[in-house]
N, C-alpha and C positions, 0 to 999 in steps of 0.2 A: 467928431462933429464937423470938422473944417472939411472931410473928406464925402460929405453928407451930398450924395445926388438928389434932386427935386424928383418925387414922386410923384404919378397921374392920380394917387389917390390925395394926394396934400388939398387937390381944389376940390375932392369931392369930401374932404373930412371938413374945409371950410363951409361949402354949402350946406352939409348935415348941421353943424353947431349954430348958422342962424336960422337953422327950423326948430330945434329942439334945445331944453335946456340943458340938456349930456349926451355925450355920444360914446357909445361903449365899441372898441373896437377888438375885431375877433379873427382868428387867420393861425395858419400853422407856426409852430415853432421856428426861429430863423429869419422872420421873414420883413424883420426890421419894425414890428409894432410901434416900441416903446420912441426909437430913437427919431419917426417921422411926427409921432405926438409931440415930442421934443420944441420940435420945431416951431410948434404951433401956440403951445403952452406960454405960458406967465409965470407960473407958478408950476413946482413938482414934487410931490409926496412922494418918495421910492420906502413902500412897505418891507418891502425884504431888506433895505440896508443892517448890514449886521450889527452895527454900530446903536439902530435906532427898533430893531425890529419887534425886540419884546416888548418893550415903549407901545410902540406903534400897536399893536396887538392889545394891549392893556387899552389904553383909550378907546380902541373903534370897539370894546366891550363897555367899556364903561362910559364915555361923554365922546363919540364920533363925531361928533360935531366941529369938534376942536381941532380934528384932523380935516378938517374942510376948510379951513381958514386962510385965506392966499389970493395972490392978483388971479385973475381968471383971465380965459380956460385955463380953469387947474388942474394938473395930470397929477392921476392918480394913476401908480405901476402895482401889478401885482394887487391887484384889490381883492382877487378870490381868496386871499390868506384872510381877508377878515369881510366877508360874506353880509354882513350888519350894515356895513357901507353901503350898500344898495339902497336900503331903504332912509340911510343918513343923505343920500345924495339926492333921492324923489324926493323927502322932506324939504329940503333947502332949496332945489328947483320949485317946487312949488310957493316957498315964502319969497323967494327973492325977485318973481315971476320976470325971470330976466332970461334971457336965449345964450347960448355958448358958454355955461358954468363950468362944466366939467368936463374932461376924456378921462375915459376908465382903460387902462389895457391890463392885459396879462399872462397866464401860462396860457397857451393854446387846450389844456386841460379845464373843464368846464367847471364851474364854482355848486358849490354845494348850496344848492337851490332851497333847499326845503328849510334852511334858517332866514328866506326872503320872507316877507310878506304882499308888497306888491308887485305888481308883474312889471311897470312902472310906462304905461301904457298912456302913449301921449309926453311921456317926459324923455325918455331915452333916445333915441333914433340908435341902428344898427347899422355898423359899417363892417364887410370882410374882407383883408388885409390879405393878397396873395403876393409871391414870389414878384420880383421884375419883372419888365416885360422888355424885351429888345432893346426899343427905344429910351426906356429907360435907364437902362445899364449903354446906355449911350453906342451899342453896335447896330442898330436901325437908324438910318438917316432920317427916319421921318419925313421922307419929299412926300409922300399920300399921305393924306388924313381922310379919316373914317367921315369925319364931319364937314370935311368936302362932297366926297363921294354922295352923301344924301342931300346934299344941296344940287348937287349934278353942276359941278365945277370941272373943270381941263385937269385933266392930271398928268404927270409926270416923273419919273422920279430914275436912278442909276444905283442898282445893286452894289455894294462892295463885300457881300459876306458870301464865302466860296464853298463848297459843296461840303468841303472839312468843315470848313469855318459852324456851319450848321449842326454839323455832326459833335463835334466841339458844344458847341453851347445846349444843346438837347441833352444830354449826360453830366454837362455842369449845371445848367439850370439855373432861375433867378433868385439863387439865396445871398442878401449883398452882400453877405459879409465872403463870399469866393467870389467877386466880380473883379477885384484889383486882383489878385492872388496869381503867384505862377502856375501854368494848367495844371501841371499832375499835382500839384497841393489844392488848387481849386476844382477837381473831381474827387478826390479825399473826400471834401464836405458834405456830397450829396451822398455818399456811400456812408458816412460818420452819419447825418440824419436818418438815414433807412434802419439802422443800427440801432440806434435809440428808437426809436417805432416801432422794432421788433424786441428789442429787448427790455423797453420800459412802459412807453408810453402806451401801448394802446391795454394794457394792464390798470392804469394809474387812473384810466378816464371813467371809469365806474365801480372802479376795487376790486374787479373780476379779474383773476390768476390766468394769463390766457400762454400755454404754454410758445415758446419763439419759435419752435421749429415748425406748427401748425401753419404762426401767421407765414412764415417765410416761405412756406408753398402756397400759401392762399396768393400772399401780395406776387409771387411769381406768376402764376395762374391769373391771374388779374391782367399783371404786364402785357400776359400772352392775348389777352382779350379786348385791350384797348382798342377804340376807335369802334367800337361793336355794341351789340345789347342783347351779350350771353348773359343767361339767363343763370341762377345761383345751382341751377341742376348743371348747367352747363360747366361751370367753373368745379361743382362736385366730380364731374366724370373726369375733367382734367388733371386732377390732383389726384385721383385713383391708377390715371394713367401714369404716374409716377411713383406709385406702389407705398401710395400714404393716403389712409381715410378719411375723409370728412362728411359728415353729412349734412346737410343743407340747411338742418336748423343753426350748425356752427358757423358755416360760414353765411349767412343771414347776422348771427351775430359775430360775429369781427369786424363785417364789412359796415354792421352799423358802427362802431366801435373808430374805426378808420375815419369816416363821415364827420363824429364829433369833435377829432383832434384836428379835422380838416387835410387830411391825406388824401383821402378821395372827394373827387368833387363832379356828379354826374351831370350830365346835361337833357335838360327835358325834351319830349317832342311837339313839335309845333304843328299845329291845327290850322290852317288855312280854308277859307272858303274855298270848295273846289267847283270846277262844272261835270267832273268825272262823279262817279260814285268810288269810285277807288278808296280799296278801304285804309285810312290810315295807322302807322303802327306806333302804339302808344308808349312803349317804353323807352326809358331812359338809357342814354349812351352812356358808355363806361371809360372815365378818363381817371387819372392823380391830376392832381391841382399842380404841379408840376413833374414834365417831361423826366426830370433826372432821379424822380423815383424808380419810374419803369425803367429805367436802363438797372439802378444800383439793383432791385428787385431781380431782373434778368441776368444780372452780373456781364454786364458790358461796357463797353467804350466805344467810343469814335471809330476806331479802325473796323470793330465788329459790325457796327451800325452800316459802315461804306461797304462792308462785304457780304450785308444782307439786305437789301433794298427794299423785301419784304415789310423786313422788320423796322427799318428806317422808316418807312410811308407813315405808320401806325403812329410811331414816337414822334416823328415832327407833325403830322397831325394835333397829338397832344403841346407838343408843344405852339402852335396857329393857336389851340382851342383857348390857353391860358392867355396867349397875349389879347386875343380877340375878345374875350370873356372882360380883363380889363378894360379894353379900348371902348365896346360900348358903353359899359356900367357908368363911365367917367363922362357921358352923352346921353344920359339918361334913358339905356337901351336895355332890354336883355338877349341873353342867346341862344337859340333854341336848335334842334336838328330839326330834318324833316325823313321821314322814311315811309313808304304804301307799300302794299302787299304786291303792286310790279314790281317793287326793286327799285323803284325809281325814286333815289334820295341824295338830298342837299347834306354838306359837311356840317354849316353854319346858317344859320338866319338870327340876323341880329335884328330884332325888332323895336321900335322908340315907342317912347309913348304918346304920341301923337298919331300912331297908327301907321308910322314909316317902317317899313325894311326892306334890309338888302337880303341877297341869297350869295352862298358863298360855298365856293369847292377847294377843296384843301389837296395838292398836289405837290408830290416832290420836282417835278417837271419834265420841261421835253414835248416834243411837238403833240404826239399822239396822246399823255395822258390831260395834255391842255385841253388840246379839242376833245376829249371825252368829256371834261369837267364844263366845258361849253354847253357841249351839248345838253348833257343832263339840266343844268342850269337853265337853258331857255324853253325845253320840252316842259320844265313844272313851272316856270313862269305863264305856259300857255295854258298850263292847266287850270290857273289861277283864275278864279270869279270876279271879274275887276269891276261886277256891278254894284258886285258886297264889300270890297275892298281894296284900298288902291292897288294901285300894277307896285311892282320891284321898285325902289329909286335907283337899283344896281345891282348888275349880277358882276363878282367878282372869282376869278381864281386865284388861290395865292399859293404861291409857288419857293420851290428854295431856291431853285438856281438860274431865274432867269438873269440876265442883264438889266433888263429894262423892264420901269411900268408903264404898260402901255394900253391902248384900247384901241379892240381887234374891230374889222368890220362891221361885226354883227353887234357890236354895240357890249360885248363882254369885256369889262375890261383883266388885264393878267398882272398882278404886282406880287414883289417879291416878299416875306415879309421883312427882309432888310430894308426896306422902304416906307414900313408902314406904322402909323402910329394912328392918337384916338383922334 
């Protein structure tokens, strides 16, 4: 706890608790649920203490109520062991009619629904809890903020995280509990969670037997397809190409399977008013919710990563998509891609809900793939209908290895994302 870094979701799990009278929080295994509720908590029910668990069990059947009893927000850990509490928690939000009663967290394995009775609609509010983000794990200086950039503020900012350094963290990934750790024990972690996702968890999330050696070509095959929107035929031929079958209704379901424990986590496409008729392409981009899966999945490291650049682009791409994915969320934004049938497509559009967004190209860097990602960037700014909806508040590229955040000529600015936070 003394070692406990501030989280960009700490401010957004306070705003949810005075809209609602519980907030139920959800996110992969790892990834610091219980201990950032901690923080925020009065009071803590830990259902699985061994000490107290069949107790605990016996009451949330018999008088649950009793297990709601405490300073608020009261954390409640592990509540899917006794599923009843759901509707012990709408109950009590609704009589207490007070805001911020409760946080619920637990396994990243989803609770057995069908002993609910209400869906708790209007009482809950949802929050999902991903990996760190850079700036979080305190290797992002933070000189740019997202929340500048749409205000159309001076930016600024001096990289200190070096070509390795990236390569490094893309493979270790933001699970907190590897952020202090020495590196070859903190890249252990992400390959120890890949492990359990193939050997337990994605079994465990619907009682469905799903053989390991399947998921471990699927989640490879995935790896390979990041930053893309291949298509489940697509990832079928590619696992054939490795002289192992699957047919598309399996991996349809794995990949939903994945989605539930929060492994995978896709990004939509964005719809823009355009002046072109260009037709836009609707499917979703294929990322993991963190970078250091596709590596563990691909069986790689840092040095592999710097010796395929290829393959690098793709992975710190995912890794931009998750911090960025953060960064809005915590600005009340979301993030979308954008792709037409010319080819002509954005990494990132983070859009607010006021009807702001920026456009954003995701490069490892270097003078040539900058100015590619400029370009692209201002050709679908122009294609943009600004009569239907506003212009860009910003076209950015974010890069690994510049120096400097800076804004170019033409009004694109380039930041690194060792520089960037929400």
């Amino acid at each position: 706890m003394n070692n406990y870094k501030k989280r960009i979701v700490d401010e957004v799990l306070q705003r949810k608790l005075k809209g609602k009278g519980a907030v139920l929080i959800e996110g992969p295994k790892w990834c610091g649920k219980t201990t950032t509720a901690e923080q925020i908590s009065k009071s803590v029910l830990y259902m699985d203490m061994p000490a107290n668990k069949e107790q605990n069990l016996m009451l949330a059947d018999i008088n649950p109520s009793l297990l709601l009893k405490g300073n608020t927000p009261r954390l409640i850990d592990e509540w899917q062991l006794a599923p009843k509490l759901w509707d012990a928690v709408r109950f009590e939000v609704d009589h207490r009619k007070d805001e911020g009663q409760f946080i619920l967290t637990g396994s990243s394995v989803p609770a057995d629904m069908t002993q609910i009775a209400h869906t708790g609609t209007g009482r809950f509010s949802f929050l999902l809890m991903r990996p760190m983000t850079l700036f979080e794990s305190l290797e992002s200086t933070g000189d740019v903020s997202l929340k500048d950039l749409f205000n159309n503020k001076e930016i600024n900012g001096i990289n200190k995280l070096s070509f390795e350094d990236i390569a490094y963290v893309c493979c270790r990934g933001g699970w907190p509990r590897s952020i202090d750790m020495e590196k070859d024990i903190a890249l252990d972690q992400a390959i120890d969670y890949y492990d359990a996702v193939v050997k337990t968890d994605i079994s465990r999330v619907d009682g469905v037997k799903r053989d390991s050696t399947r998921v471990r070509y699927l989640m490879r095959s995935y790896a390979r397809n990041i930053g893309s929107q291949a298509s489940n035929e697509t990832l079928k031929n590619d696992v054939i190409n490795n002289d192992f079958s699957l047919d598309t209704d399996t991996i349809h379901s794995y990949i939903s399977a994945l989605k539930k424990i929060f492994v995978i986590e896709e990004v939509p496409a964005w719809n823009p008013n355009l002046r072109s008729k260009v037709a836009i392409r609707s499917a979703n981009t294929r990322y993991y919710i963190d970078p250091s899966i596709a590596t563990a999945a691909l069986g790689i490291g840092p040095n592999d990563l710097i010796n395929d650049l290829n393959t690098f682009g793709f992975v710190f791409e995912n890794l931009c998509i998750r911090d960025l994915r953060i960064y809005a969320e915590s600005i009340n934004g979301d993030l979308y891609h954008y792709r037409d049938s010319s080819s002509l497509e954005c990494d990132a559009v983070i859009h607010l809900r006021d009807g702001s967004y920026g456009l954003i190209e995701i490069k490892l860097g270097g003078d040539k793939l900058i100015e590619e990602g400029a370009k692209d960037l201002i050709a679908l700014a122009n294609l943009i209908d600004t009569s239907k909806m506003k212009k860009p508040s910003f076209l950015m590229v974010v890069t690994a290895t510049s120096d400097y955040a800076y804004k170019r000529e033409d009004g694109v600015y380039v930041v690194p994302i060792g520089c960037l936070k929400n």
